[in-house]
PyMOL Python script that loads the backbone (N, CA, C, O; Angstrom):
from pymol import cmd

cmd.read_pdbstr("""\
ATOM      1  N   UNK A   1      13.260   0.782   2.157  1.00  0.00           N
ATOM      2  CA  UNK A   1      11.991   0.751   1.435  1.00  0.00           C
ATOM      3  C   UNK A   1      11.503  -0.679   1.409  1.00  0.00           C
ATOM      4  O   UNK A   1      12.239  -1.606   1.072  1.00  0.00           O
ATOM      5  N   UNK A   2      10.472  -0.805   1.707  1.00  0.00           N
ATOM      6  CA  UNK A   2       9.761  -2.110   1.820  1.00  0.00           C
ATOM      7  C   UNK A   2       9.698  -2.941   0.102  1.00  0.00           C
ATOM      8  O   UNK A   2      10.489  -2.833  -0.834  1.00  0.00           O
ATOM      9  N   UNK A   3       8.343  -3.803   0.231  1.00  0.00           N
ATOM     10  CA  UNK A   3       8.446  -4.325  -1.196  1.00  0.00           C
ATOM     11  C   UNK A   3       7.200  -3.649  -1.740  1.00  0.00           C
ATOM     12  O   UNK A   3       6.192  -3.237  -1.166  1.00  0.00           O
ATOM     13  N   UNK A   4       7.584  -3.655  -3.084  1.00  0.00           N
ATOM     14  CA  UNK A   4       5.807  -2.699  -3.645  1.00  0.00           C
ATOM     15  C   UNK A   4       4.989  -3.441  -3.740  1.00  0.00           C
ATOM     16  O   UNK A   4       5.149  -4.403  -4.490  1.00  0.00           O
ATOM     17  N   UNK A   5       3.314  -3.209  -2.719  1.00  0.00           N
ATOM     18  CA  UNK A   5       2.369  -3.688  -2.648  1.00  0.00           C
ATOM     19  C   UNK A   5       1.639  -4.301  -3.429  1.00  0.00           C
ATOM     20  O   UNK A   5       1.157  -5.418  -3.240  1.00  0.00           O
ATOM     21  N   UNK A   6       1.460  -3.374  -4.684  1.00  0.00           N
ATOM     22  CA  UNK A   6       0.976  -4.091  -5.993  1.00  0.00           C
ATOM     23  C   UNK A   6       1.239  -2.808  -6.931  1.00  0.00           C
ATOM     24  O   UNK A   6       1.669  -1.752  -6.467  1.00  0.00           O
ATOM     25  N   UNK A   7       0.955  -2.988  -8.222  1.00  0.00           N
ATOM     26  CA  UNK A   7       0.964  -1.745  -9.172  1.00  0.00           C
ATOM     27  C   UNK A   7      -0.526  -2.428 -10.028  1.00  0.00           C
ATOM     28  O   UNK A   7      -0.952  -3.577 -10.149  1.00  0.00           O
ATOM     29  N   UNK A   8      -1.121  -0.780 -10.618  1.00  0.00           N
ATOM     30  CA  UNK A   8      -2.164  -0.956 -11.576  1.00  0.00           C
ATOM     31  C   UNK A   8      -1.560  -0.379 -13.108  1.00  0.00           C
ATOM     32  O   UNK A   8      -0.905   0.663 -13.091  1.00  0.00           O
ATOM     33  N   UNK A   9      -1.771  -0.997 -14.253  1.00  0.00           N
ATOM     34  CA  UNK A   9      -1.446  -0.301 -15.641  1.00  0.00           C
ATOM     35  C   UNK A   9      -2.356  -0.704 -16.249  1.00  0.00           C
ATOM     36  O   UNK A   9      -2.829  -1.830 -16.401  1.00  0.00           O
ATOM     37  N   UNK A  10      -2.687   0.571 -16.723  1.00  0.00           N
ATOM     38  CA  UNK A  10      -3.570   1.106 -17.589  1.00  0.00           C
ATOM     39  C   UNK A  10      -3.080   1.116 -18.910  1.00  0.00           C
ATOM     40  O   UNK A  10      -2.611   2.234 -19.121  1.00  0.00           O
ATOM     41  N   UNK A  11      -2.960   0.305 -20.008  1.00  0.00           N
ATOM     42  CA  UNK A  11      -2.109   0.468 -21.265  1.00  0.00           C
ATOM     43  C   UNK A  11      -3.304   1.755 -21.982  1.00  0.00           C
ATOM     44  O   UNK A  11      -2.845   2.853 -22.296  1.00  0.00           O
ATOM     45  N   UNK A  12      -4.508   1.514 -22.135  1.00  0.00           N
ATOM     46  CA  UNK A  12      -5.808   2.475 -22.560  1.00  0.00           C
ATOM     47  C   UNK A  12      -5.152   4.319 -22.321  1.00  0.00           C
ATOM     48  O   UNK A  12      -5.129   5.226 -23.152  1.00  0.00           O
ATOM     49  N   UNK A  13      -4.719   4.318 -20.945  1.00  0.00           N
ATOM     50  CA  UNK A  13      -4.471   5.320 -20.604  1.00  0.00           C
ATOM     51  C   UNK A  13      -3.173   5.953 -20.509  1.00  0.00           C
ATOM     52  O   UNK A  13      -2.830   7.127 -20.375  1.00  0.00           O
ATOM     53  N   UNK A  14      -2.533   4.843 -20.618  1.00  0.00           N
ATOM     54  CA  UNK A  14      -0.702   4.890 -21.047  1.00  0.00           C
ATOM     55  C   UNK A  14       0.076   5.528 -19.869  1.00  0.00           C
ATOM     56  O   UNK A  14       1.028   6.308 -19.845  1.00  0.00           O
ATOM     57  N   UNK A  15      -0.938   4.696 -18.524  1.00  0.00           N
ATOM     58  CA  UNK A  15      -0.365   4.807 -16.780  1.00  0.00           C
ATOM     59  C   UNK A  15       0.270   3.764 -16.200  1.00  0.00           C
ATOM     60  O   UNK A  15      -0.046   2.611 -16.494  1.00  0.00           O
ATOM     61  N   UNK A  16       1.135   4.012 -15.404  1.00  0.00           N
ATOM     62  CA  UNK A  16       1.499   2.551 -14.533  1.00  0.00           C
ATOM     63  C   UNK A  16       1.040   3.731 -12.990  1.00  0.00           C
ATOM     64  O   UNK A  16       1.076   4.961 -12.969  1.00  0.00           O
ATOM     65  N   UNK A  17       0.624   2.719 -11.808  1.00  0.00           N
ATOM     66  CA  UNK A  17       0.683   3.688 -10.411  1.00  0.00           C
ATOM     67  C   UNK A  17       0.866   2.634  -9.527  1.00  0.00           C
ATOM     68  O   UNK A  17       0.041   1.782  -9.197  1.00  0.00           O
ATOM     69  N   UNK A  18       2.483   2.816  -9.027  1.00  0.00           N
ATOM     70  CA  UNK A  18       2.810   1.734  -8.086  1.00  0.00           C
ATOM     71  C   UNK A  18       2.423   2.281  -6.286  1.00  0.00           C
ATOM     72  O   UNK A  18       2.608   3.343  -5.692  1.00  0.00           O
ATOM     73  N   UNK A  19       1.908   1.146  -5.939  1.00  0.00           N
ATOM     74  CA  UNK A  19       1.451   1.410  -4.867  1.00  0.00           C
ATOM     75  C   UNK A  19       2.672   0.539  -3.866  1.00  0.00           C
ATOM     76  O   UNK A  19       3.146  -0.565  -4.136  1.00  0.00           O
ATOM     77  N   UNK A  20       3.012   1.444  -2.599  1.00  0.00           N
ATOM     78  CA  UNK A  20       4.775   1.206  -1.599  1.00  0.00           C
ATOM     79  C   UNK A  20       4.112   1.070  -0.255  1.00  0.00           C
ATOM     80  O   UNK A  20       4.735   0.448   0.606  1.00  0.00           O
ATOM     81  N   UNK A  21       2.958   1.560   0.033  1.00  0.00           N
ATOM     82  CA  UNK A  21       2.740   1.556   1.535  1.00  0.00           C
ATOM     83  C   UNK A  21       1.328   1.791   1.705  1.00  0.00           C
ATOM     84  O   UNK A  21       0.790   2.759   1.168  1.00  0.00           O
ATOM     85  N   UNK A  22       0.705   0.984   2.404  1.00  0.00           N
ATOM     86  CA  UNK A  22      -0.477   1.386   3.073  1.00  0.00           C
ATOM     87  C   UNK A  22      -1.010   2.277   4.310  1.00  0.00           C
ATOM     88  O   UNK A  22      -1.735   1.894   5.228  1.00  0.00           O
ATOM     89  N   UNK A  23      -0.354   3.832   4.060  1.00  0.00           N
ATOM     90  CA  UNK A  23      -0.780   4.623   4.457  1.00  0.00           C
ATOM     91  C   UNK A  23      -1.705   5.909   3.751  1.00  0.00           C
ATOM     92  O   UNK A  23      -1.783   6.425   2.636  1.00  0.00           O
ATOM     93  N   UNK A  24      -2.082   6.018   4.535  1.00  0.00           N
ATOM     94  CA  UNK A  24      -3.295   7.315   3.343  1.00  0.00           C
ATOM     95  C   UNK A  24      -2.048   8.171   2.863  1.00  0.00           C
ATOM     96  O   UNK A  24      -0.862   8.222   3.189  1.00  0.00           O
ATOM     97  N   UNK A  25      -2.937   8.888   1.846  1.00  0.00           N
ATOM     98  CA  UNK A  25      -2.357  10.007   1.220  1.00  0.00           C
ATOM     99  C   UNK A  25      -2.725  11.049   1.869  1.00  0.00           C
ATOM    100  O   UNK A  25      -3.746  11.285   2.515  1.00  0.00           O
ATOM    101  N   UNK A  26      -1.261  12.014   1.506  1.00  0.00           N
ATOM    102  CA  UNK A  26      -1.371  12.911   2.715  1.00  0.00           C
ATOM    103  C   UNK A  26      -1.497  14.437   1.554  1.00  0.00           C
ATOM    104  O   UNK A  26      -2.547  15.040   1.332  1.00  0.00           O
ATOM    105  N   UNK A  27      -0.243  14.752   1.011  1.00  0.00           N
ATOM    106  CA  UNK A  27       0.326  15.037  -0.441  1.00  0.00           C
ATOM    107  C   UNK A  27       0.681  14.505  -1.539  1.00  0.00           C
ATOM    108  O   UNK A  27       0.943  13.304  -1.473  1.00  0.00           O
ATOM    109  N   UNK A  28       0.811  15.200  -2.913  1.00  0.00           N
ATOM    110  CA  UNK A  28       1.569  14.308  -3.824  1.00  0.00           C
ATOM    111  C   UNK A  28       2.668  15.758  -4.122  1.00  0.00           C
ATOM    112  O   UNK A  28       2.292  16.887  -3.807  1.00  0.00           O
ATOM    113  N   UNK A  29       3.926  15.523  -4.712  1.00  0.00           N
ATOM    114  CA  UNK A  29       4.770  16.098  -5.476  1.00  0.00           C
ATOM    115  C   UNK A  29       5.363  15.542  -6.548  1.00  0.00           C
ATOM    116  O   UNK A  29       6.114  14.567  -6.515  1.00  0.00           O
ATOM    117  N   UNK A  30       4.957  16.293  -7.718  1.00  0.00           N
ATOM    118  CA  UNK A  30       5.277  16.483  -9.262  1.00  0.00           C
ATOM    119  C   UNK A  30       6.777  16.380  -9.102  1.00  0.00           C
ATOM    120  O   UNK A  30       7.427  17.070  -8.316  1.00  0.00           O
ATOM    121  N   UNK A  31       7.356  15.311 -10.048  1.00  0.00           N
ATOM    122  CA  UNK A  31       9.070  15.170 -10.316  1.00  0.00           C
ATOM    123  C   UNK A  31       9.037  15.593 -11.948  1.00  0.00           C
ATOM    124  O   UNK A  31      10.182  15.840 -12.327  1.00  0.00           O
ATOM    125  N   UNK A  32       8.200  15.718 -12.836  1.00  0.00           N
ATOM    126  CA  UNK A  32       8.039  15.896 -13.797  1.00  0.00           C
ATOM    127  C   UNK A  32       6.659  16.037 -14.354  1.00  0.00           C
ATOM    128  O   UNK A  32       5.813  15.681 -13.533  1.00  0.00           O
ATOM    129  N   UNK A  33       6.249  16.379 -15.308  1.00  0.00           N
ATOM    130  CA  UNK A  33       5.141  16.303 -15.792  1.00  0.00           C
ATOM    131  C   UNK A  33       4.043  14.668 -15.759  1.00  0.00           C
ATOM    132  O   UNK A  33       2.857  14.505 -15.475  1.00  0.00           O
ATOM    133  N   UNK A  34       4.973  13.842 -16.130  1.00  0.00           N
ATOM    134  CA  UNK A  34       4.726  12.388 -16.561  1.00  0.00           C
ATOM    135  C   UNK A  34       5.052  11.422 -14.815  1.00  0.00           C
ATOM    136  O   UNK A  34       4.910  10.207 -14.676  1.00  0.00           O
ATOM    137  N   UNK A  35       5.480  12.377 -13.740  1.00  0.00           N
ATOM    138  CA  UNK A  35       5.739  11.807 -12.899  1.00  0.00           C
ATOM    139  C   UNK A  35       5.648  12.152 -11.585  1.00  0.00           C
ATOM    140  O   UNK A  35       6.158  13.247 -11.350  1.00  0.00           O
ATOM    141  N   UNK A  36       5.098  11.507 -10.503  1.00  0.00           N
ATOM    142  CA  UNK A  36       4.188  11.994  -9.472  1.00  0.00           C
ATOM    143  C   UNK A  36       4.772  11.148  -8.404  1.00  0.00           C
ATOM    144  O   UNK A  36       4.834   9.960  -8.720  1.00  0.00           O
ATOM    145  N   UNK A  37       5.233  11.453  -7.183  1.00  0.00           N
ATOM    146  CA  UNK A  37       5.429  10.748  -5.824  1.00  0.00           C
ATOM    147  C   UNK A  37       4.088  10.843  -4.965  1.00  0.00           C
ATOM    148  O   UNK A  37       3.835  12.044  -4.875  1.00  0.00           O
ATOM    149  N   UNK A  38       3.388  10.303  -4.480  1.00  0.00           N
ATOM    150  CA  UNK A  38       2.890  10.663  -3.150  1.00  0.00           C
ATOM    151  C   UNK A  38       3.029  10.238  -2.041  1.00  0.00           C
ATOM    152  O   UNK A  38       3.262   9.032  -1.954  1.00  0.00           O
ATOM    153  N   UNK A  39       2.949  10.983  -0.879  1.00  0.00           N
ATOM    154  CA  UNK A  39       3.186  10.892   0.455  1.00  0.00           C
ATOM    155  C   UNK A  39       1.847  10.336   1.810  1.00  0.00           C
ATOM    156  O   UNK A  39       0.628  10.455   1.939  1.00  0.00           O
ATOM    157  N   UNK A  40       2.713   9.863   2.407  1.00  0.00           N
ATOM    158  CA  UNK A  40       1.533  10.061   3.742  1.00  0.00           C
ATOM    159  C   UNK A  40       1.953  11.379   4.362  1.00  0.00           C
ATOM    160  O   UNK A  40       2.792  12.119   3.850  1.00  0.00           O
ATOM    161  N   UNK A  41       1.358  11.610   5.423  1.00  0.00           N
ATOM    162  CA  UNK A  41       1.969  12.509   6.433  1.00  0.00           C
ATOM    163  C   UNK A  41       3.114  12.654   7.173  1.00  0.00           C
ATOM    164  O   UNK A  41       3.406  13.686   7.778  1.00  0.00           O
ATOM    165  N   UNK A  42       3.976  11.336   7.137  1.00  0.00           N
ATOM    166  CA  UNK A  42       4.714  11.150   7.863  1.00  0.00           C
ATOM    167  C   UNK A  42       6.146  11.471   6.809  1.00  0.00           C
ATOM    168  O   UNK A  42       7.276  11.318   7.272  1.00  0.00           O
ATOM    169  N   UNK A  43       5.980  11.815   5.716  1.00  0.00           N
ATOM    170  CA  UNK A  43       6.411  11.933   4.251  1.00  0.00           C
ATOM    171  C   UNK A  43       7.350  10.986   3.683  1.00  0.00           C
ATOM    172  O   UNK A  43       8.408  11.254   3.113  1.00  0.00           O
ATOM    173  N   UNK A  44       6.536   9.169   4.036  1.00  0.00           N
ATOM    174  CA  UNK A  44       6.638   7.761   3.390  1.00  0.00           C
ATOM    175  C   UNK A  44       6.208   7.922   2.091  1.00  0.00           C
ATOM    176  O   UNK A  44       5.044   8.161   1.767  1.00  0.00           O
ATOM    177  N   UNK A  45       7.185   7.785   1.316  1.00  0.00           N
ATOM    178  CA  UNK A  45       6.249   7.801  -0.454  1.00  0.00           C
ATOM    179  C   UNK A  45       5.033   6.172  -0.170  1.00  0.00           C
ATOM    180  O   UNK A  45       5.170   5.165   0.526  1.00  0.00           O
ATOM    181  N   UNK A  46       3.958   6.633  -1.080  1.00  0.00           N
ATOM    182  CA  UNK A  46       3.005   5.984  -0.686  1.00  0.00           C
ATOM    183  C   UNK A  46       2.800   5.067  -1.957  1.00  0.00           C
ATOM    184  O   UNK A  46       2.266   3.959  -1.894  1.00  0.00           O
ATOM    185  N   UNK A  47       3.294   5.661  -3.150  1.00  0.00           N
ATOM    186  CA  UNK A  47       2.700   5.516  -4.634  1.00  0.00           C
ATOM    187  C   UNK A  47       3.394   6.259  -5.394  1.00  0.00           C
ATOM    188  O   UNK A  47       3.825   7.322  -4.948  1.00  0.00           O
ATOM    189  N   UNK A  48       3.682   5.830  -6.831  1.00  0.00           N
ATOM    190  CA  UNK A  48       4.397   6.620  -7.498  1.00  0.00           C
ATOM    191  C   UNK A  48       3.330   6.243  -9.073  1.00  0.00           C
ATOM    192  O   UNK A  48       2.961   5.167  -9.543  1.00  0.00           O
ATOM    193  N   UNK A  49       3.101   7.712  -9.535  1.00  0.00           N
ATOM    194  CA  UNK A  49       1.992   7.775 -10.813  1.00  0.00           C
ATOM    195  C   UNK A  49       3.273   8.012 -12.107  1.00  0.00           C
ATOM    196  O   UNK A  49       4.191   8.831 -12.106  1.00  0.00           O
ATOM    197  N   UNK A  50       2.951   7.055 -13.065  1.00  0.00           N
ATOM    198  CA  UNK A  50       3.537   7.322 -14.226  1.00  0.00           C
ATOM    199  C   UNK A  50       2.976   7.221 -15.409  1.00  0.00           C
ATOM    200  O   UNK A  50       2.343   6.244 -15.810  1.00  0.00           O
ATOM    201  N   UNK A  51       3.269   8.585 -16.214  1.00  0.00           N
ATOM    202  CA  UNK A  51       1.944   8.605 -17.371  1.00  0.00           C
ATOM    203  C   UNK A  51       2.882   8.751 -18.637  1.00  0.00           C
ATOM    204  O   UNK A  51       4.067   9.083 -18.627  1.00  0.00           O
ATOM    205  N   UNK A  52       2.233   8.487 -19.541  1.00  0.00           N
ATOM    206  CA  UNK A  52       3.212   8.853 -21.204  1.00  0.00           C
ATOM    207  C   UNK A  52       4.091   7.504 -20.755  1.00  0.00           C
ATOM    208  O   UNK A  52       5.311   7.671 -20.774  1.00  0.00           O
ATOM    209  N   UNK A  53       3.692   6.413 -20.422  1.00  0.00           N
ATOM    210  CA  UNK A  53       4.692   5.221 -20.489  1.00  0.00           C
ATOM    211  C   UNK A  53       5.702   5.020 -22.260  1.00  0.00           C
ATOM    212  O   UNK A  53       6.915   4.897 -22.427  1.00  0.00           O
ATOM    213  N   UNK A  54       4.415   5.068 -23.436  1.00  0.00           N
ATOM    214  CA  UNK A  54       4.925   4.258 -24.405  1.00  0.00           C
ATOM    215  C   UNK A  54       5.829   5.651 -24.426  1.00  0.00           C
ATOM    216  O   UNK A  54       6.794   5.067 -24.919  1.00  0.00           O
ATOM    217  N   UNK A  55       6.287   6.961 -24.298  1.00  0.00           N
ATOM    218  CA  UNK A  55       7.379   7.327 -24.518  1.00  0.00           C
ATOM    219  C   UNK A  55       8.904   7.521 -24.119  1.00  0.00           C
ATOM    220  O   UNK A  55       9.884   8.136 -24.539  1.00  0.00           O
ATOM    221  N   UNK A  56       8.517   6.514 -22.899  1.00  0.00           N
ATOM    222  CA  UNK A  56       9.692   6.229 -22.025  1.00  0.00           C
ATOM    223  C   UNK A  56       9.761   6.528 -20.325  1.00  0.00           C
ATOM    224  O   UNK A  56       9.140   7.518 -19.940  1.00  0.00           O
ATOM    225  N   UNK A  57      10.181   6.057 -19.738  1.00  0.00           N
ATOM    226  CA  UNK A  57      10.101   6.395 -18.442  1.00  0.00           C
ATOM    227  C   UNK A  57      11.118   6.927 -17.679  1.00  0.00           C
ATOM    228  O   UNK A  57      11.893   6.108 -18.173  1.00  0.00           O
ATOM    229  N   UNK A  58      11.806   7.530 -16.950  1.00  0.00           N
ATOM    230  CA  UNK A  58      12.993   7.961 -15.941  1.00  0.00           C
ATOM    231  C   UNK A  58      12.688   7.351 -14.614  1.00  0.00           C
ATOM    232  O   UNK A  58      11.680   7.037 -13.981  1.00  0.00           O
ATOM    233  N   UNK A  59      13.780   7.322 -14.483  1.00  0.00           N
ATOM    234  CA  UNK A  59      13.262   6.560 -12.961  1.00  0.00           C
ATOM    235  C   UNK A  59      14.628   7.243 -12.190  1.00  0.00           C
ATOM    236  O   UNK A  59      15.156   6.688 -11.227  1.00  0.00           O
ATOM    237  N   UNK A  60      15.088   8.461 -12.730  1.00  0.00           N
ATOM    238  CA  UNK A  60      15.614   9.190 -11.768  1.00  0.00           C
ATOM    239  C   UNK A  60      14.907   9.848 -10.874  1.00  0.00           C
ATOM    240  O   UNK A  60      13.961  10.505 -11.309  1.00  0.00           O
ATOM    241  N   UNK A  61      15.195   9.848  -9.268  1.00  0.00           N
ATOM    242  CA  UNK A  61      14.450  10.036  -8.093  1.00  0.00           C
ATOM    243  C   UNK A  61      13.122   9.627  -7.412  1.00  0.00           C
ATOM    244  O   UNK A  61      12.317  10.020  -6.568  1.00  0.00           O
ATOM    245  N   UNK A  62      13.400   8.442  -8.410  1.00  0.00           N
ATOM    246  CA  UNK A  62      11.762   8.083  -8.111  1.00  0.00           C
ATOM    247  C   UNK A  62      12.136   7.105  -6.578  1.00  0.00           C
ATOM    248  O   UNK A  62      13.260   6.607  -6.524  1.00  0.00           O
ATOM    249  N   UNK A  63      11.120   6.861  -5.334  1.00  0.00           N
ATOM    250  CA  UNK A  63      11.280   6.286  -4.823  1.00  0.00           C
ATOM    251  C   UNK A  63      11.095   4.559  -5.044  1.00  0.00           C
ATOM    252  O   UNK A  63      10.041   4.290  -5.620  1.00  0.00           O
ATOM    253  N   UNK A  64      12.064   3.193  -4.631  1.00  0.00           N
ATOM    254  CA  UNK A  64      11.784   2.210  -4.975  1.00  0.00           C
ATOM    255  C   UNK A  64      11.870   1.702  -6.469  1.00  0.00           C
ATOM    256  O   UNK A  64      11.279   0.724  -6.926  1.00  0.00           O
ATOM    257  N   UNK A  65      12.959   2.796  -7.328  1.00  0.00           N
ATOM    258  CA  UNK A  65      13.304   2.688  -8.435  1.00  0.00           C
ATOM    259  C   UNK A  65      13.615   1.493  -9.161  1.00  0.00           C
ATOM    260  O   UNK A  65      13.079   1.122 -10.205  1.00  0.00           O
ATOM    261  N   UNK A  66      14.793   0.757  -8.336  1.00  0.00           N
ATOM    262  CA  UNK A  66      15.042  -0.980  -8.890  1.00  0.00           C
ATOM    263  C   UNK A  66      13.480  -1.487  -9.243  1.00  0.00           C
ATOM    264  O   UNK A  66      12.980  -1.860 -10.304  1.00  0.00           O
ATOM    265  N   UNK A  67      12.951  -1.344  -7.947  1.00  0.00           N
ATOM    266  CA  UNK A  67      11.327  -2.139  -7.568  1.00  0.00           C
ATOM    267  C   UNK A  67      10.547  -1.705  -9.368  1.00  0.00           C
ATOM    268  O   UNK A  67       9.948  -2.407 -10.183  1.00  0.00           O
ATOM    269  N   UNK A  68      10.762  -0.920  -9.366  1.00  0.00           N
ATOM    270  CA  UNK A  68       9.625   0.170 -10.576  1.00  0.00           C
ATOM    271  C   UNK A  68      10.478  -0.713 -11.732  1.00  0.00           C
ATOM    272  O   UNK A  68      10.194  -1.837 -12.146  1.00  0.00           O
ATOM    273  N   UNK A  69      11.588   0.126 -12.115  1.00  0.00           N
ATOM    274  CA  UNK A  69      12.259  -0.574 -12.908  1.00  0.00           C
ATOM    275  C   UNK A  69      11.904  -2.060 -13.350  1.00  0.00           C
ATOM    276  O   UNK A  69      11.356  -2.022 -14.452  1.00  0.00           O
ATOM    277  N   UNK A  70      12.044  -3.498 -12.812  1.00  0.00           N
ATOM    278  CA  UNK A  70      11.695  -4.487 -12.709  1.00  0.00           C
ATOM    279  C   UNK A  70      10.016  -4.713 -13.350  1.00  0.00           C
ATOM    280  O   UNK A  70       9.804  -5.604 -14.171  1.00  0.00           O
ATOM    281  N   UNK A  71       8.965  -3.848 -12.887  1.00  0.00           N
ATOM    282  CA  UNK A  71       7.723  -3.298 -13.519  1.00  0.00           C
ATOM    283  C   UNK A  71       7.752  -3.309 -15.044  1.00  0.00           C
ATOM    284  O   UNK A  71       7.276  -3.915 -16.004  1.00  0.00           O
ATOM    285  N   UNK A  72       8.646  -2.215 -14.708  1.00  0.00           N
ATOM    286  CA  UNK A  72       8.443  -1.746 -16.293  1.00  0.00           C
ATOM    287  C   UNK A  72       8.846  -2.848 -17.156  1.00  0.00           C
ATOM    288  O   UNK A  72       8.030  -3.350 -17.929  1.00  0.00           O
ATOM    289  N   UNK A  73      10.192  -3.307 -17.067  1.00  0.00           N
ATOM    290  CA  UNK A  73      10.934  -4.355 -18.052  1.00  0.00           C
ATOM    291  C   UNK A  73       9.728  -5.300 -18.035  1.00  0.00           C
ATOM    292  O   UNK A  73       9.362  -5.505 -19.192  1.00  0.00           O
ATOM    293  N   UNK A  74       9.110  -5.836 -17.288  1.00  0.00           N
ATOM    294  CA  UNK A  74       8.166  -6.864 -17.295  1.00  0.00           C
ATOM    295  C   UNK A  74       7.040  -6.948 -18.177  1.00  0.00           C
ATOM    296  O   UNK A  74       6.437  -7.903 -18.667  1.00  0.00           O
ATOM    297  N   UNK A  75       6.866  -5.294 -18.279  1.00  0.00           N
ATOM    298  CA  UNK A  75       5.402  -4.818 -19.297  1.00  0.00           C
ATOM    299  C   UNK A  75       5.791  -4.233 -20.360  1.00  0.00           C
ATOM    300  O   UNK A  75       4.986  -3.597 -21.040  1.00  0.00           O
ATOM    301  N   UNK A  76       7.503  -4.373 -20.802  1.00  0.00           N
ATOM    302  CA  UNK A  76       8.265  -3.948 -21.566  1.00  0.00           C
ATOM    303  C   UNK A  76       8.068  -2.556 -21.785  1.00  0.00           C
ATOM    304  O   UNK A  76       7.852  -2.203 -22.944  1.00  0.00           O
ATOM    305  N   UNK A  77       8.105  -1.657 -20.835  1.00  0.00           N
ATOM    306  CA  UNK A  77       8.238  -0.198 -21.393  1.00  0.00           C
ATOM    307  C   UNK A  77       9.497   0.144 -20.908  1.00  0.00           C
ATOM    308  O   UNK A  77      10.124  -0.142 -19.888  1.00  0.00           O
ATOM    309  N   UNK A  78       9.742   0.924 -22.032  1.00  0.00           N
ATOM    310  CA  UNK A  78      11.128   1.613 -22.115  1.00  0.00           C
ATOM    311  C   UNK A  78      11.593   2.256 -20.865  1.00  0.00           C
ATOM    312  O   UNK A  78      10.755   2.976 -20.321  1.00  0.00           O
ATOM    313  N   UNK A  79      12.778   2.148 -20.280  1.00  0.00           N
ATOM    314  CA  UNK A  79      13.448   3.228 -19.388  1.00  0.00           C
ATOM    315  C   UNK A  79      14.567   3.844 -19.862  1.00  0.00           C
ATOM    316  O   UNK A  79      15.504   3.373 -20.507  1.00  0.00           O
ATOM    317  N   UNK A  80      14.298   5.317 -19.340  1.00  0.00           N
ATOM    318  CA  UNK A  80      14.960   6.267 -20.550  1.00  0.00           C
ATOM    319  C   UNK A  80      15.961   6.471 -19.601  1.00  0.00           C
ATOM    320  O   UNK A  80      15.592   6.717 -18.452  1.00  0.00           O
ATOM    321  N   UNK A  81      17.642   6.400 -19.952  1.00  0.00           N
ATOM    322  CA  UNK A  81      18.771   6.642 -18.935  1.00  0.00           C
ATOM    323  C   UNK A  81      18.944   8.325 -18.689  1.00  0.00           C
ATOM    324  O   UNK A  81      19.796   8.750 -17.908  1.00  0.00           O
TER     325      UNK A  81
END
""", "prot")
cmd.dss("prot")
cmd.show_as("cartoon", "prot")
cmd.util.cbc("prot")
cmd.orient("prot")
């Protein structure tokens, strides 16, 4: 996995959406309610959507997890083990 491109957070909206690759979106697949992968075509995660931050985050199966992880601690939201 490469390095993550950039991420946007929305504290208003209580989103983080890390962006992994500059390929279009092809699909997305739901890991949870609060948690979203998407793909190109080639099925490279592209972006990963995370919502309901202030109640904690998982970062089980997420792609580029350390990467995310590191995010979060930075903007101090919780990661839930």
């Amino acid at each position: 996995m490469g390095a993550i491109l950039r991420y946007e957070h929305d504290a208003d909206a209580d989103a983080l959406y890390v962006h992994l690759a500059d390929k279009p979106y092809a699909y997305g697949e739901d890991l949870s309610p609060e948690r979203r992968v998407d793909f190109a075509a080639d099925r490279t995660p592209v972006g990963v959507e995370l919502t309901c931050l202030s109640h904690g985050v998982s970062l089980a199966g997420l792609p580029a997890s350390a990467e995310i992880g590191e995010i979060l601690t930075k903007l101090n939201i919780k990661m839930l083990v």
